[in-house]
Residue, then its C-alpha position, 0 to 999 in steps of 0.5 A: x954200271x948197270x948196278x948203279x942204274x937199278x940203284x938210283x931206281x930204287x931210292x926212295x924220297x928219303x934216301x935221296x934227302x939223306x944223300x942230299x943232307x951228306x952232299x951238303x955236309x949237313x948234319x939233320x939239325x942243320x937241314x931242319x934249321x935251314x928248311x924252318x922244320x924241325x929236327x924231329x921232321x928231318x928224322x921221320x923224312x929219313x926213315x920213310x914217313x910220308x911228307x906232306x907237299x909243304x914238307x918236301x917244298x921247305x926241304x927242297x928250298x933248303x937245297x935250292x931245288x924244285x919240289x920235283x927235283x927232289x924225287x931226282x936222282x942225282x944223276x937226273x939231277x946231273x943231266x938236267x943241269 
């Protein structure tokens, strides 16, 4: 248990859009589609690129979440439901 804690605790932005993306069962070119990016955007999110706030805002609304609720991790996510 106290593995799965300290692991939330350490992903990072892209970590959490890639588990969202697989969540979702959507493959980077579908994400970038639904979030208006391009393909080559979701890539860069996914190794760690800094995005900028209109980046996060388009990812977000593709997962019909909050721009914070992106930095959730999933089982934060979970409690605030």
């Amino acid at each position: 248990m106290l593995d799965l804690l300290a692991e939330d605790a350490t992903m990072t932005i892209a970590d959490r859009i890639r588990q969202l993306r697989k969540e979702h069962g959507l493959t980077q070119e579908d994400l970038a589609a639904k979030a208006g990016l391009g393909i080559a955007t979701i890539q860069r999110l996914e190794r760690g690129e800094s995005p900028s706030a209109a980046t996060i805002s388009s990812v977000a609304a593709a997962f019909a979440l909050s721009p914070h609720a992106l930095w959730l991790t999933s089982r934060q996510r979970s409690a605030s439901r």
